[in-house]
C-alpha positions in Angstrom: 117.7 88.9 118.8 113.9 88.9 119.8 111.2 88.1 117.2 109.4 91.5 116.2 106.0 90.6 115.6 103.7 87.9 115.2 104.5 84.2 114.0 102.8 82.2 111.8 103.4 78.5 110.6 102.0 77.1 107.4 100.8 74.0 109.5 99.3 76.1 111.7 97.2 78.2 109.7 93.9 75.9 108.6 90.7 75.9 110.0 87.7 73.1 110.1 85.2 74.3 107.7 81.7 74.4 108.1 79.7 71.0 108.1 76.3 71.0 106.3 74.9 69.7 110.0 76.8 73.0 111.2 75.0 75.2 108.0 71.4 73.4 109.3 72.2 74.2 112.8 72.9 78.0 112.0 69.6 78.1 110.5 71.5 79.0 106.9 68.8 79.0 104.0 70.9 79.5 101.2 74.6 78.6 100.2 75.9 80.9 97.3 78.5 79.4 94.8 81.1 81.7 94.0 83.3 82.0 91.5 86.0 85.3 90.2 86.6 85.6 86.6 89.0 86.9 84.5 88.1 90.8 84.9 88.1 90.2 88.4 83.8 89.7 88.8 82.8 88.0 91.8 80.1 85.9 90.7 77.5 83.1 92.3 74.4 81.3 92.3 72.5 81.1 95.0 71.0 77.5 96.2 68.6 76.3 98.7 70.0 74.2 101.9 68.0 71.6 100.5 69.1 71.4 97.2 72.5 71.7 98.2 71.9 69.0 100.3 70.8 66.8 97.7 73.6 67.1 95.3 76.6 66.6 98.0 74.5 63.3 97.7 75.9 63.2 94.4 79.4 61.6 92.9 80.6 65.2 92.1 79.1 67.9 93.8 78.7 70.9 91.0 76.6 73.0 88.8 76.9 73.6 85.4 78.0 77.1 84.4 78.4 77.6 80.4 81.7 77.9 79.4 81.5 81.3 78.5 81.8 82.3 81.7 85.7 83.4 81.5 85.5 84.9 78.8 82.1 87.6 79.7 82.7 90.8 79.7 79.4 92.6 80.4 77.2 90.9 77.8 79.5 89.8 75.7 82.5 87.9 75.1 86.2 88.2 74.5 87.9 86.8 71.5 88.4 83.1 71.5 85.1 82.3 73.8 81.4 81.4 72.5 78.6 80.2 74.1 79.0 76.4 73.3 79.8 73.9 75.9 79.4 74.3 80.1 81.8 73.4 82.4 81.2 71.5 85.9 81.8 73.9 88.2 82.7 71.5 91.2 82.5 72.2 94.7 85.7 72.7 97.3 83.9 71.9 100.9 87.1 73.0 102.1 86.2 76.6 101.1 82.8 77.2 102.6 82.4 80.1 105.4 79.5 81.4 106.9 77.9 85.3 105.7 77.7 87.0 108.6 77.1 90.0 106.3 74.1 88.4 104.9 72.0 86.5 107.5 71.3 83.2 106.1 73.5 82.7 103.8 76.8 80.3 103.4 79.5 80.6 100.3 82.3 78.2 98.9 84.1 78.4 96.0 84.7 75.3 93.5 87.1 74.4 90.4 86.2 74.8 86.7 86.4 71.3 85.4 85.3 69.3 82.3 82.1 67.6 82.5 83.7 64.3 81.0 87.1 63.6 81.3 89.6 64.2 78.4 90.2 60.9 76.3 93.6 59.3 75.8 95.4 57.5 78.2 95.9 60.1 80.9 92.3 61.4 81.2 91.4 64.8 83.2 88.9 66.8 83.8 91.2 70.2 84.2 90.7 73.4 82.7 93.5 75.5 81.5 92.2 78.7 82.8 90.3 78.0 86.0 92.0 80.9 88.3 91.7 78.8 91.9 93.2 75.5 90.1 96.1 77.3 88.6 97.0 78.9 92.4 96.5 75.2 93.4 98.6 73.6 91.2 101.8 76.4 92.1 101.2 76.2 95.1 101.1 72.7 95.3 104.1 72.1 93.2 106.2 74.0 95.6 105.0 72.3 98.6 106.0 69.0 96.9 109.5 70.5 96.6 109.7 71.4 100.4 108.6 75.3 100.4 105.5 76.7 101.9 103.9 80.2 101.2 101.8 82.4 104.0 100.2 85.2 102.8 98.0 88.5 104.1 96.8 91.2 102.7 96.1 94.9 103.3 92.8 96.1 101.4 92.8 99.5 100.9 88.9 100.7 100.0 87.2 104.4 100.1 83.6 104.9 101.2 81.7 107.3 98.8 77.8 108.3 99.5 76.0 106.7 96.5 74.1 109.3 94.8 76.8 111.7 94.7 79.9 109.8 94.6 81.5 111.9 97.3 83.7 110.6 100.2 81.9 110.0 103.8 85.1 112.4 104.8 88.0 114.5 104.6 89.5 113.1 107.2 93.8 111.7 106.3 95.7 108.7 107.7 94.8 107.6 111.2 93.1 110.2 112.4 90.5 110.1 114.9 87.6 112.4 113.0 87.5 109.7 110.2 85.7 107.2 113.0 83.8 109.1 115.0 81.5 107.5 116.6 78.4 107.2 115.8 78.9 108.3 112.5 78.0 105.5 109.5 82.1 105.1 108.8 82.6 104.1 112.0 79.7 102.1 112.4 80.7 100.0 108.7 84.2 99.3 110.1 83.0 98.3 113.3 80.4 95.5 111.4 83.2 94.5 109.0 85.7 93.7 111.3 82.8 91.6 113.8 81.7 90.1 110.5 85.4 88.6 110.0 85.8 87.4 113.0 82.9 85.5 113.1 83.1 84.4 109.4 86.6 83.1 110.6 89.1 85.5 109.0 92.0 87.0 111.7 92.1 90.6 111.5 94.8 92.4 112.5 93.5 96.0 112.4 91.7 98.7 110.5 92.4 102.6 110.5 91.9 105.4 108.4 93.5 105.7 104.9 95.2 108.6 103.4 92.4 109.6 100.4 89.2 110.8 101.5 87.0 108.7 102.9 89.6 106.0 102.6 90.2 103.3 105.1 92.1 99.9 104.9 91.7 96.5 106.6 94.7 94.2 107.5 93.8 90.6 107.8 96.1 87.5 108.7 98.4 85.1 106.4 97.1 81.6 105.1 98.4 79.6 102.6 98.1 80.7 99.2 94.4 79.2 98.0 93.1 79.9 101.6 94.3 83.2 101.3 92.5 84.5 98.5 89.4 83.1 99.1 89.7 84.6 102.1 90.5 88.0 100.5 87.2 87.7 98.2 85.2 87.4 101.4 86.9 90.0 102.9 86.1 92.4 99.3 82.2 90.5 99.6 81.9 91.7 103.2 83.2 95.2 102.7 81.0 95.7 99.7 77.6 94.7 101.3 78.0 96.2 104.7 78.9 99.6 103.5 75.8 98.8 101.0 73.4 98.2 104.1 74.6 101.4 105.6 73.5 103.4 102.7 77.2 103.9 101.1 79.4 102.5 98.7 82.7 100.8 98.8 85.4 101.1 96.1 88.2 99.4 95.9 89.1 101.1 92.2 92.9 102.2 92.2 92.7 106.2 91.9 89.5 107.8 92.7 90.6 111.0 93.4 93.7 112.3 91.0 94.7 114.7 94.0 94.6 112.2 96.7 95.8 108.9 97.2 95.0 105.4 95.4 94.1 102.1 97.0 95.7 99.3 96.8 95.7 95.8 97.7 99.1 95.2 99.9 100.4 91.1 99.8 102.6 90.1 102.5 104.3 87.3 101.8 106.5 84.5 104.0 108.5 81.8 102.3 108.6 78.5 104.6 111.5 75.8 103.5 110.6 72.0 105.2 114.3 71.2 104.9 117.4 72.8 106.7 118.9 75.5 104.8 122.6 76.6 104.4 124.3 79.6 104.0 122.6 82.6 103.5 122.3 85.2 101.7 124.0 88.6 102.6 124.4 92.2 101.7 124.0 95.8 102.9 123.6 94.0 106.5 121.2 92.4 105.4 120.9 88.6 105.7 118.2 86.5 103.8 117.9 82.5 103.7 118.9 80.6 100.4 115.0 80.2 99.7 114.0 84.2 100.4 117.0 85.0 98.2 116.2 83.0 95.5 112.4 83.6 95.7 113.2 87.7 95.3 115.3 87.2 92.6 112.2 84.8 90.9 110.4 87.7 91.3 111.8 90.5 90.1 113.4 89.2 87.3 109.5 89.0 86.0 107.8 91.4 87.9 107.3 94.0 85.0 105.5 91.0 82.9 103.5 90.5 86.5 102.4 93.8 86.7 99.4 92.8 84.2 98.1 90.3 86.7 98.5 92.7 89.3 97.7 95.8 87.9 95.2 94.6 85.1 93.6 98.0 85.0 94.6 100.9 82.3 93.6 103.2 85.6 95.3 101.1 87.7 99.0 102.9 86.9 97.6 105.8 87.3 98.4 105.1 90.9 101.8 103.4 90.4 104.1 107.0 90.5 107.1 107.7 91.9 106.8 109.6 95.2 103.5 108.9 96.3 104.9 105.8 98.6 102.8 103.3 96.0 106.1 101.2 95.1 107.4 103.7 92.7 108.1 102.7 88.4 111.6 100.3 89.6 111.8 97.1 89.3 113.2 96.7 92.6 113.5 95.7 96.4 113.9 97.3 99.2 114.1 97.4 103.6 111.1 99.1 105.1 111.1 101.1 101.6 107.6 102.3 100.9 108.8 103.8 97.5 110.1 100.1 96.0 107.0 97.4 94.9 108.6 94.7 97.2 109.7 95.9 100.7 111.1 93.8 103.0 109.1 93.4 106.5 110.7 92.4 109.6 113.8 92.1 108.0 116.4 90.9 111.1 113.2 89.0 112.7 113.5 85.4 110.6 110.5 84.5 112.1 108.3 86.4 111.3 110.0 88.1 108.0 107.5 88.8 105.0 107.8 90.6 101.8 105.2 93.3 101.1 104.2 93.5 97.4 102.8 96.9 96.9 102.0 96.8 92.8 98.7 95.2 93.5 94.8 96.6 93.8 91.3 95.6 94.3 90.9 95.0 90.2 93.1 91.9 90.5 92.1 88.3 90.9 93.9 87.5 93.3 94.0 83.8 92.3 96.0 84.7 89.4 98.5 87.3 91.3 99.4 84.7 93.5 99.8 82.3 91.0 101.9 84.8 89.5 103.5 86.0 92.0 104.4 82.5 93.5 105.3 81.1 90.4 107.4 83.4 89.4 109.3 83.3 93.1 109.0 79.5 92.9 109.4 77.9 90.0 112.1 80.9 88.0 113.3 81.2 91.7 114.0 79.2 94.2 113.2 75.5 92.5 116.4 76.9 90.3 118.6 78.0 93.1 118.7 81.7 91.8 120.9 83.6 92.7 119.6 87.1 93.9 122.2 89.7 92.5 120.4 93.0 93.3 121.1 95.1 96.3 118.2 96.4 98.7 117.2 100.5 98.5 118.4 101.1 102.3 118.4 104.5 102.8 115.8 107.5 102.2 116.5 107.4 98.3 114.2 105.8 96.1 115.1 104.0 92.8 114.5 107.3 90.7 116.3 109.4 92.2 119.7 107.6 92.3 121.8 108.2 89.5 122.1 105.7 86.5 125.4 104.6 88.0 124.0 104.3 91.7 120.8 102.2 90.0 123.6 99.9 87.9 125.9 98.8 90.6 122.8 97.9 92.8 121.9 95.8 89.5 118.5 97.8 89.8 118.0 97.9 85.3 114.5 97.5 84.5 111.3 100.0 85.1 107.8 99.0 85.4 105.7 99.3 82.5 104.0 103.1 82.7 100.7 102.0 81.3 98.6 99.0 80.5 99.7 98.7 77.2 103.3 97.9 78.0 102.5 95.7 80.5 100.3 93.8 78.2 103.1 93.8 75.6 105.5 92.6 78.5 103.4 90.2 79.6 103.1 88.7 76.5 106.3 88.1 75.6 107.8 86.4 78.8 108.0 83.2 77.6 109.5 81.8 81.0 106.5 83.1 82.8 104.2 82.1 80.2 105.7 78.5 80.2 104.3 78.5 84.3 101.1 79.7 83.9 100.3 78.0 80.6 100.1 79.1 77.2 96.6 78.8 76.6 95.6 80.6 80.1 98.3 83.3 78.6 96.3 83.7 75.0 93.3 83.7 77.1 93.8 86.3 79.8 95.4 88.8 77.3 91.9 88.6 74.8 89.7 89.2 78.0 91.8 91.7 80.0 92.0 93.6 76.7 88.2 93.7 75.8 87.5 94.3 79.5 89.7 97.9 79.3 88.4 99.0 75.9 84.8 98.4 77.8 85.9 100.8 80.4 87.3 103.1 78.4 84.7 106.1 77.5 84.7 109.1 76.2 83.9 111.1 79.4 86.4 111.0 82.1 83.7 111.2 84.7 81.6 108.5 83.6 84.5 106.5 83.1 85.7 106.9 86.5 81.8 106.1 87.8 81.7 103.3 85.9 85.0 102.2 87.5 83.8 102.7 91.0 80.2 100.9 90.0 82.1 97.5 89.1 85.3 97.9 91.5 
């Protein structure tokens, strides 16, 4: 059978990063050093090409960031952080990229590490909590035991005029009125996707979006750590070229309660080094061992995940049944748009991928990933689970099969309907919370907590501004 699609190879899928004689040569003034926190802020300072210069002269390349960092929420901090202590934020090379949406400017992003090792006979200089070094460390871990992740996204966004907060359109999915030319939608989507490409990011495609004023940009897998740094440049770019254009990008999950929400699509390939075996098979369909075991990984936690991936309380307010968001199942299905993992390209091997659909633009995507791909990896595959739920095949969705027709596909568990149950969920998977760590766990719970009840105000309106201001 031919391959449908594209191919990608983990191997295959790095790129040289830019050189500081390459920065100097692109007359780049200023390198910005980034970092996403806990609530999902992308932050950076901003240095000189000469002072940067200097301190890649140095033994560690960093700056010092206090260590309340993590835990800021606005101006002030979560339970469990204070403002004593810094941490050396220390530079990855291997991260930086050019701006194209801001002449002059570079950006790479860096690891939260000690400034002096731990004592004891096994010193370090990790930290618990740092988002990229947990991905790292997954995704790492399952490399060492032979299996390789790709991953894309799709990122859903909706351009609003800034004073009033109103869409650039009315326009629906792929139609040709939303991108007109000459109009300032057009001319934003036309700069974003020539600022990818030259920044290095594949893009695939962009189109018009269901929701007013709502449009979505597809860009290629990388490995896991490559992946979503390249998703926070793709969030940076959006943001500031719809800015320069007078507008202003969301990503925030339901803007419109009549309308479609906007999420943050994963597609994710697993990649075994080693010859597999049988398969797994059912419903004529036909999985390897590793994609098998990884689904089952997955959704045996993917309620608890659903608080890295939806962190937001508004953020279920676009998980619903019927609305082709995933649906409220915990649950898998083939070309399914109402399940939260579809299967893509399912009788193509090569280039097969599984679609997570319960994610937005209010997630680190550090941390879903490291969710996500610990969950599939280490509860999964590095078991040899076995997957014992059936794929949704036909044009039924998980709610509205019957309780018998949901049991003997071993479909059982629903998503948590609000943030509170997933917070609740989340905190008492202990298998899960044995992967990411305990103290990232206690952490991420007192922050993602204090971030809600910060966004949660009286007025629905100025809640939902205040939403779109920050996401």
């Amino acid at each position: 059978m031919a391959t449908v699609g594209v191919t990608y190879s983990p191997r295959a899928s790095t790129a040289p990063h830019p050189t500081l004689e390459l920065l100097k040569s692109l007359k780049i003034g200023f390198v910005r050093i980034q970092w996403v926190d806990l609530t999902n802020q992308i932050r950076y300072r901003v240095l000189p090409i000469a002072y940067f210069a200097r301190l890649l002269e140095s033994a560690r390349p960093a700056v010092s960031l206090t260590k309340a960092t993590l835990g800021l929420v606005f101006l002030s901090l979560a339970d469990g952080f204070g403002g004593t202590g810094e941490y050396s934020y220390t530079f990855d090379l291997a991260s930086c990229r050019i701006c194209s949406y801001a002449p002059g400017h570079a950006a790479l992003m860096g690891w939260f590490e000690e400034k002096y090792p731990s004592p004891g006979p096994n010193p370090s200089y990790d930290v618990d909590i740092c988002p990229r070094a947990l991905l790292k460390k997954i995704a790492f871990d399952a490399s060492q035991g032979g299996i390789d992740f790709l991953v894309g996204f799709e990122t859903e966004f909706i351009l609003l005029n800034k004073d009033s907060y109103k869409p650039v359109n009315e326009h629906g999915w792929s139609c040709s009125p939303a991108l007109l030319t000459g109009s300032a939608e057009s001319t934003v989507l036309e700069e974003i996707a020539a600022s990818l490409a030259a920044d290095g990011i594949e893009l695939q495609m962009y189109h018009a979006e269901g929701a007013p004023g709502q449009y979505e940009v597809v860009t290629g897998p990388l490995p896991p750590l490559q992946a979503a740094d390249a998703l926070i440049h793709t969030r940076e770019t959006i943001y500031n070229i719809a800015n320069k254009h007078g507008l202003r990008a969301t990503l925030a999950p339901r803007v419109f309660g009549d309308s479609s929400g906007s999420g943050t699509h994963a597609h994710i390939s697993v990649h075994s080094a080693r010859p597999e075996g049988a398969g797994w098979a059912s419903d004529g369909i036909a999985l390897r061992p590793s994609e098998a075991s990884f689904l089952a990984g997955v959704l045996d936690h993917l309620p608890s995940l659903c608080l890295l991936t939806l962190p937001f309380y508004a953020s279920y307010d676009r998980m619903r049944d019927g609305i082709w968001s995933g649906g409220t199942y915990a649950c898998w299905g083939v070309e399914h748009r109402e399940t939260p993992l579809r299967v893509c390209n399912h009788a193509s091997p090569a280039s097969r991928n599984f679609e997570l659909k319960m994610m937005d633009g209010t997630s680190n995507p550090y941390l879903t990933l490291a969710g996500i791909l610990g969950a599939g990896w280490a509860a999964g595959i590095k078991k040899g689970k076995e997957l014992s739920q059936r794929p949704i095949t036909g044009g039924s969705s998980a709610v509205q099969l019957g309780e018998e027709e949901r049991a003997a596909m071993g479909i059982h568990t629903t998503l948590p309907p609000n943030l509170r149950d997933a917070q609740e969920v989340f905190s008492r998977d202990e298998e899960l919370g044995a992967i990411l760590g305990s103290s990232f766990v206690q952490s991420y719970l007192s922050v993602n907590r204090y971030n809600n009840e910060r966004f949660e105000l009286p007025d629905a309106e100025a809640a939902r501004k205040l939403l779109i201001d920050h996401y």
